[in-house]
C-alpha positions in Angstrom: -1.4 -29.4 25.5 0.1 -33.0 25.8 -0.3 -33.6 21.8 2.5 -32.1 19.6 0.4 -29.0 17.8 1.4 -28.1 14.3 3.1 -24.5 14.1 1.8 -22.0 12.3 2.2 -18.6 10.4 -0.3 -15.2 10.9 0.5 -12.6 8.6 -0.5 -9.5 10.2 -0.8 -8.5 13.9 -3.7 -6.3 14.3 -7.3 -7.3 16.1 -8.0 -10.3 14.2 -4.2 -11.7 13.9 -3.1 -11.0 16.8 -5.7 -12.4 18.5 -5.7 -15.8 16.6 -2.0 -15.6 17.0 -2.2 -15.8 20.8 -5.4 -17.9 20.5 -3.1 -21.2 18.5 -0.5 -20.5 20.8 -2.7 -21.0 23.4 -3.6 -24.2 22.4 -0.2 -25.6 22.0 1.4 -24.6 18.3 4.3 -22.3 17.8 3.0 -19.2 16.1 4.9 -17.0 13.9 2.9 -13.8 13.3 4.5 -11.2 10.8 3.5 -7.3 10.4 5.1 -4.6 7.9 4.4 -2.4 10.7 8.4 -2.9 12.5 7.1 -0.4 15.5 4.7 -2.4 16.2 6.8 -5.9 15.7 8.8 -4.7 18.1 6.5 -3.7 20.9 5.1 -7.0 20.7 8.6 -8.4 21.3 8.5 -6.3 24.0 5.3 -7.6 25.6 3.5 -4.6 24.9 0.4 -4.9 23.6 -0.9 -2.6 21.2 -4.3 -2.6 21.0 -7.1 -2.8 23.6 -8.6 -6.3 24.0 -9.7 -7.4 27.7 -7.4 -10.9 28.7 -5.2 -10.3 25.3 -2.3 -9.1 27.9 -2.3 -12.3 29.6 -2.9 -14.8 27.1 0.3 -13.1 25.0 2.6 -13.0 27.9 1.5 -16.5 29.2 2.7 -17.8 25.6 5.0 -15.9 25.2 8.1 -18.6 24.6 5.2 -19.8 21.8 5.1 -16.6 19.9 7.6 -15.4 17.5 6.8 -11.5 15.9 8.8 -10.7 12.8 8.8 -7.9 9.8 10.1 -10.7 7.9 8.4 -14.0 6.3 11.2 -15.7 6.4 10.7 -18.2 9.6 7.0 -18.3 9.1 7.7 -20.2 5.6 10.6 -22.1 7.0 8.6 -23.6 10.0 4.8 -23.5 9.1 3.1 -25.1 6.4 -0.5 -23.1 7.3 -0.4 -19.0 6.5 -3.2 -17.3 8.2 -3.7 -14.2 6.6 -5.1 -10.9 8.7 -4.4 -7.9 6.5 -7.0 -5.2 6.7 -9.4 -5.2 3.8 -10.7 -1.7 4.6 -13.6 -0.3 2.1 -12.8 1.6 -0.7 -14.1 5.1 -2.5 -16.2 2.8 -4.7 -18.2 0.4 -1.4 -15.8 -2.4 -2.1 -13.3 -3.8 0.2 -9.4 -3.0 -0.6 -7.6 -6.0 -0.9 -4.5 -4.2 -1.7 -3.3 -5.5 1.6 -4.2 -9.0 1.0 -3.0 -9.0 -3.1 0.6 -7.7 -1.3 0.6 -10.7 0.6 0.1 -12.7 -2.6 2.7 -11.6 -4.5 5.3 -12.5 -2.0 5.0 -15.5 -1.3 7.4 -17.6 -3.3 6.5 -21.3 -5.2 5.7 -23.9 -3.1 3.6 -27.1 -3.0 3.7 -27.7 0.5 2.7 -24.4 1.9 -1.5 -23.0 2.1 -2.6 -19.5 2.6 -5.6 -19.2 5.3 -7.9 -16.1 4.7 -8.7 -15.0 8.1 -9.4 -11.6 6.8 -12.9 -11.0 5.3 -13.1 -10.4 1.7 -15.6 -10.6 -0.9 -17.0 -14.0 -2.3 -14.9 -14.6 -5.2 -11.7 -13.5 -4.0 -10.5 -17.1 -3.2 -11.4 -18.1 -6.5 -9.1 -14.8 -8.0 -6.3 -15.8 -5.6 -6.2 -19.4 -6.8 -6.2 -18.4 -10.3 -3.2 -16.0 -9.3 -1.6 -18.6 -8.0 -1.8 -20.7 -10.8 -0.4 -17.9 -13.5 2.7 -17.5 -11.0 3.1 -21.1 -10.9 3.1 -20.7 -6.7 1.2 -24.1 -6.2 0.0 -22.7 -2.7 -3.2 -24.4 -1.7 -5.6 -22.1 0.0 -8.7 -22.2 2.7 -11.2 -19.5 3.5 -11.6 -20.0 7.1 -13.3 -16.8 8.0 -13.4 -15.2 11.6 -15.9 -14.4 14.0 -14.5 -12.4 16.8 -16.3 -9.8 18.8 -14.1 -6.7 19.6 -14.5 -6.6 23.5 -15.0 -10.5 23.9 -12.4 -11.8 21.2 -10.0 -13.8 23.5 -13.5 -16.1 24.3 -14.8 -15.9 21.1 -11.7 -17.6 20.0 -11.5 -20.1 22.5 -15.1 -20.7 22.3 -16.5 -20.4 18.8 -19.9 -21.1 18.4 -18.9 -22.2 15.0 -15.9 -23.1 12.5 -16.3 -22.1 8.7 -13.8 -23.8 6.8 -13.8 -23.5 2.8 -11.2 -25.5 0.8 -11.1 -27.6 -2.2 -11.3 -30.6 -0.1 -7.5 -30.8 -0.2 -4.8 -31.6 3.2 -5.1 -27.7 4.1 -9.0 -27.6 4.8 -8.0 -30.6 7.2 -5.3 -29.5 8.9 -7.1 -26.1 9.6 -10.2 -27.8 11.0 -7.8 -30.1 12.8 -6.0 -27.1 14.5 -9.6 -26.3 15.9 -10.8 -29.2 16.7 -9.5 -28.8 20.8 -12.2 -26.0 20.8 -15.2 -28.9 20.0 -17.1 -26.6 18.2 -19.3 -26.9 15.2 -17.6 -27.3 12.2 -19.0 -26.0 8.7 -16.8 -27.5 5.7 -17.7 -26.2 2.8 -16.3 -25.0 -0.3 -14.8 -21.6 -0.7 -17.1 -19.4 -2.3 -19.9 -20.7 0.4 -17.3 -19.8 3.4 -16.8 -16.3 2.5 -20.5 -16.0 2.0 -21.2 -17.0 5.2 -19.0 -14.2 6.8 -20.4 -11.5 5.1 -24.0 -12.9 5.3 -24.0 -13.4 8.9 -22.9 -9.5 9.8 -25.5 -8.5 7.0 -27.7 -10.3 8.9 -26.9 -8.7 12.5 -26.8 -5.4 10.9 -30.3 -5.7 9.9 -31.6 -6.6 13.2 -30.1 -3.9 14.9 -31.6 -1.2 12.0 -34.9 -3.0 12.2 -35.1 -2.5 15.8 -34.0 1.0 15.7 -36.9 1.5 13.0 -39.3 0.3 15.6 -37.9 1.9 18.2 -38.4 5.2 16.2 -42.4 4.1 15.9 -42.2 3.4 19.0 -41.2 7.3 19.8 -44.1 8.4 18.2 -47.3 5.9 19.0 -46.5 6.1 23.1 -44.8 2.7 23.4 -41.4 1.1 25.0 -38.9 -0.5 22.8 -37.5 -1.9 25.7 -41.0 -4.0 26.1 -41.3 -4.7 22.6 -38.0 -5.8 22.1 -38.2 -8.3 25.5 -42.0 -9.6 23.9 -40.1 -10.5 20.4 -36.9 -12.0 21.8 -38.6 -14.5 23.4 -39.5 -15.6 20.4 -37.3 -18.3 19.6 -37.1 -17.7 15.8 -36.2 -14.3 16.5 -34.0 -14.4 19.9 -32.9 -11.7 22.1 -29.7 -10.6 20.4 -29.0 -7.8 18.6 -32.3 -6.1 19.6 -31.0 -3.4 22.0 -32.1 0.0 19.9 -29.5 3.0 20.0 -27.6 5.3 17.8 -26.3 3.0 14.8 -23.7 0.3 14.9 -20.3 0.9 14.0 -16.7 -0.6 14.3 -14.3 -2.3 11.5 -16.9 -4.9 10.2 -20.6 -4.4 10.3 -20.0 -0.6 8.0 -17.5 -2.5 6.1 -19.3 -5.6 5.4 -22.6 -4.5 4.8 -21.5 -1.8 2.4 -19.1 -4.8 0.8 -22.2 -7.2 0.3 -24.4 -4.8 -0.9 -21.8 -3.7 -3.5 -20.5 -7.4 -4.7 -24.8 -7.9 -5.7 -24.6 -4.9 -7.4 -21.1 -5.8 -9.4 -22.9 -8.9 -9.8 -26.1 -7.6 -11.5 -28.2 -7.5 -8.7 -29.6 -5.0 -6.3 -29.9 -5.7 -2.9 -32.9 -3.4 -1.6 -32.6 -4.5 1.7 -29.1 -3.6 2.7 -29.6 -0.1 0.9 -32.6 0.4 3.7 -29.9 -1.4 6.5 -27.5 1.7 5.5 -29.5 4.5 5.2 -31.4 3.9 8.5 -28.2 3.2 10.3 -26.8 6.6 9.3 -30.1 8.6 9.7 -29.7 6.9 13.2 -26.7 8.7 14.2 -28.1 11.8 13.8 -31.9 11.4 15.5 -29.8 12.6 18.8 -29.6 16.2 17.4 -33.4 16.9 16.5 -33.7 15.0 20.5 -31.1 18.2 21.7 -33.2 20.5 19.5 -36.4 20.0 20.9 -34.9 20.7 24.5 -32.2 23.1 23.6 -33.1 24.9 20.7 -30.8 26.1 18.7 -27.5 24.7 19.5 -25.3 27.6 19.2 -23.0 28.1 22.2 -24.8 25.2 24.0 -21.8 22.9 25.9 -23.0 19.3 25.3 -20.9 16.5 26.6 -20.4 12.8 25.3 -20.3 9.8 27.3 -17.6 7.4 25.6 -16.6 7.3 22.3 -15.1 3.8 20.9 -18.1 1.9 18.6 -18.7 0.0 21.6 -17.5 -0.8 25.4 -14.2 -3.2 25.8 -12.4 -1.7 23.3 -10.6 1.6 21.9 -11.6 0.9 18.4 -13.0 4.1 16.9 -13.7 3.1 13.4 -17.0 4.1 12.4 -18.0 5.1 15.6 -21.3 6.9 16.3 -19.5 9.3 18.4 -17.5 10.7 15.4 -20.7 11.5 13.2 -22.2 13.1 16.3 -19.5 15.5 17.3 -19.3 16.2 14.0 -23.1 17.3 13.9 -22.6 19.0 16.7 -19.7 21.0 16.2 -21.6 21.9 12.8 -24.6 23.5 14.7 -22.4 25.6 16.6 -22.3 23.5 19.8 -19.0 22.9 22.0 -18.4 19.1 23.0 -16.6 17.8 25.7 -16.0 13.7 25.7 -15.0 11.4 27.9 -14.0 7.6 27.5 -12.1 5.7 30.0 -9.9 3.6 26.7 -10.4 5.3 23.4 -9.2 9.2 24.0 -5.6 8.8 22.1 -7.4 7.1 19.4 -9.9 9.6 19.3 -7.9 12.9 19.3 -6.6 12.0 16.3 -10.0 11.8 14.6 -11.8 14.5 16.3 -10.3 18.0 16.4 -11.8 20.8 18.2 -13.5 18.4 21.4 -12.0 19.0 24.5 -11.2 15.8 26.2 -12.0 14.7 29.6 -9.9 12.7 32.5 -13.4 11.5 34.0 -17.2 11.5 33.5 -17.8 13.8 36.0 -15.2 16.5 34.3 -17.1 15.7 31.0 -20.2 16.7 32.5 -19.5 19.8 34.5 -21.6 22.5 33.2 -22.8 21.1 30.4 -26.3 21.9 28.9 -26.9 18.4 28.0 -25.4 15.2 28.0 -25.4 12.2 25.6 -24.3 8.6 26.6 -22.8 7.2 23.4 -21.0 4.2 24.7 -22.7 2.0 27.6 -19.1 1.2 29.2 -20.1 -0.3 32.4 -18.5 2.4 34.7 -21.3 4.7 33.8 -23.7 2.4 35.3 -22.1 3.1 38.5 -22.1 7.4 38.0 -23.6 9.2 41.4 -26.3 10.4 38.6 -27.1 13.2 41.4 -23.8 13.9 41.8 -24.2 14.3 37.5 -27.1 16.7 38.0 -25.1 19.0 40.4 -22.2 19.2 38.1 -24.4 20.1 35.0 -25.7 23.8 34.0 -28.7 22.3 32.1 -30.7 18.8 33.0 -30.9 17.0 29.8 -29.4 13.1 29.7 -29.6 11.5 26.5 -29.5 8.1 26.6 -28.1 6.9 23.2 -27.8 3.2 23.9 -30.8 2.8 26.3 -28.4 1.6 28.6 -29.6 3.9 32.0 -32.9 2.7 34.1 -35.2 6.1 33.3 -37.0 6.8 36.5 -33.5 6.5 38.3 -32.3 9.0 36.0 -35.6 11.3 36.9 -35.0 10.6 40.4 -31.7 12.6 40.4 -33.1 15.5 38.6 -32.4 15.0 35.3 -34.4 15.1 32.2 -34.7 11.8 30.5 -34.3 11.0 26.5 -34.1 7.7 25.2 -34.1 6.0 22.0 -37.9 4.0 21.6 -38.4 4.5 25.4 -42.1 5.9 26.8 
């Protein structure tokens, strides 16, 4: 950029951090990103790139005189004013998020008037408020912003270069303008707001897409039994324009680091609050009754499932990355593996992630392996390779003829075509 861009600090250097990291860099600033994690400090100085995220690789190594990784805080403090924080804020036993992570960071920063943490990370509405009040006790005089994120695993580097919006929640102080003036190359939409409103917003907005997609996986599951296509009734109401089109693709539950997380985090800060939010009780339970429909669809083929060989198509929470966290894939297998079935998986990103999570699966180098004489087959993950599968080819492979289509990703009579025995979720 021709500008001079004001350098900046990311604490943390997973998904969110890195990403943002690369993202500033990208526009012109100096990023110093720190991680407790030293393996992984020193991979990234390396150039290798620890996570899956399609165009990170390239947007790191094309910035890569811009980007500075570190165990220590040391530079970050010396030559940025702006600390975005990206800790994990995983849940805990309880439904509420852990902000050990992000109370760690805290603590170590030392007094300063001229320095502002950034909460990239998503935490509950009234942690700002907590962290300003720590601040205060310690005598830190750190300012602080909630400037939430909204990055799509799979689509991240876009996202970040073209955010549909830009939540920013600060006391109306220099940081809250210097964070929406480190955005404001993107032109997007700005929301400046106060800080309580900002983390609202996050967790609201993935309650919110979280519902839709267990509201259309209710009516898909009407759909089953009064004779008519989701797919249909899902293209009628998108076209609606106060409804859309988004997020109304039925399938086997939602999954990944936020949606579980944030849901279950909402729902728990009404409850700490006094106040019980019906809705997102009925958002969770159908989601994880969801997961487990496919079974009672493998019953009513297979029977009992004893000594059946039933192979999964993909395994991350979604195509485009190898996130596994909260995957669908893991409750299946699981199920599965309960009622005496032997799995075989395949997914072209996630497998070293996943062996560590699911013992007892035998793992695939391709589809086709996956596949060969199975009883059934269930596609978990619509990666688009499996789009492209000879579906005959498939059919030959496979003892049984059973494809279940988890993410009603396959077109049916193509399927049918090839000699297979179509199941979707909703479909006629």
């Amino acid at each position: 950029m021709a500008t001079e861009r004001e350098p900046i600090g990311v604490i943390g250097a997973g998904y969110v951090g890195l990403v943002t990291a690369a993202g500033f860099a990208e526009l012109g600033s100096d990023v110093y990103c720190v991680d407790v994690d030293a393996e992984k400090v020193e991979a990234l100085r390396a150039g290798e790139i620890p996570i899956f995220e399609p165009g990170l690789p390239e947007l790191v190594e094309r910035n890569r005189e811009r980007l500075h990784f570190s165990t220590d805080l040391t530079a970050a403090l010396e030559h940025a004013r702006l600390l975005f924080v990206s800790v994990g804020t995983p849940p805990s036993y309880s439904g509420d998020a852990d902000l050990s992570a992000v109370h760690t960071v805290v603590d170590s920063m030392p007094p300063s008037d001229s320095h502002a943490l950034v909460m990239k990370s998503t935490v509950p509405c009234g942690t700002g408020t907590a962290i300003k009040r720590a601040f205060a006790q310690q005598g830190k005089g750190f300012s602080y912003v909630s400037c939430p994120e909204f990055l799509k695993e799979g689509s991240a580097v876009y996202d970040f270069l073209h955010p549909d919006r830009v939540v920013v929640g600060d006391d109306g102080d220099w940081a809250g303008a210097a964070v929406a003036d480190l955005y404001a190359p993107l032109d997007a939409p700005l929301v400046r707001t106060d800080i309580a409103s900002a983390e609202m917003i996050k967790l609201a907005s993935n309650a919110m897409l979280a519902t839709k997609i267990s509201f259309i996986n209710e009516i898909a599951n009407v759909c089953e039994e009064l004779g008519a296509d989701v797919m249909e009734v899902a293209k009628g109401m998108g076209l609606d324009e106060r409804i859309g089109p988004h997020f109304l693709r039925p399938g086997i539950g939602y999954g990944g680091s936020c949606f579980p997380k944030d849901v279950s985090a909402l729902k728990q800060l009404a409850g700490n609050s006094g106040y019980h939010f019906q809705l997102l009780t009925a958002v969770i339970e159908v989601n994880e009754l969801q997961k487990r429909r496919v079974i009672g669809k493998l019953q009513k083929h297979l029977g009992s499932l004893v000594g059946k060989e039933v192979a999964l198509l993909g395994l991350a929470f979604k195509p485009n990355t190898d996130d596994m966290r909260e995957a669908s894939s893991l409750v299946l297998a699981g199920r599965l593996q309960a009622d005496g079935a032997r799995v075989r998986a395949y997914d072209p990103v996630a497998e070293e992630e996943a062996r560590q999570l699911m013992p007892g699966l035998t793992f695939a180098g391709t589809a086709l392996d996956a596949v060969a004489g199975a009883d059934a087959c269930v596609l978990v993950t619509e990666w688009p390779e499996f789009s492209e599968l000879d579906w005959g080819e498939v059919a030959s492979r496979m003892e049984g003829s059973l494809l279940v289509d988890g993410r009603d990703f396959l077109e049916p009579q193509e399927i049918r075509d090839a000699g297979l025995s179509y199941e979707g979720i909703g479909r006629r």
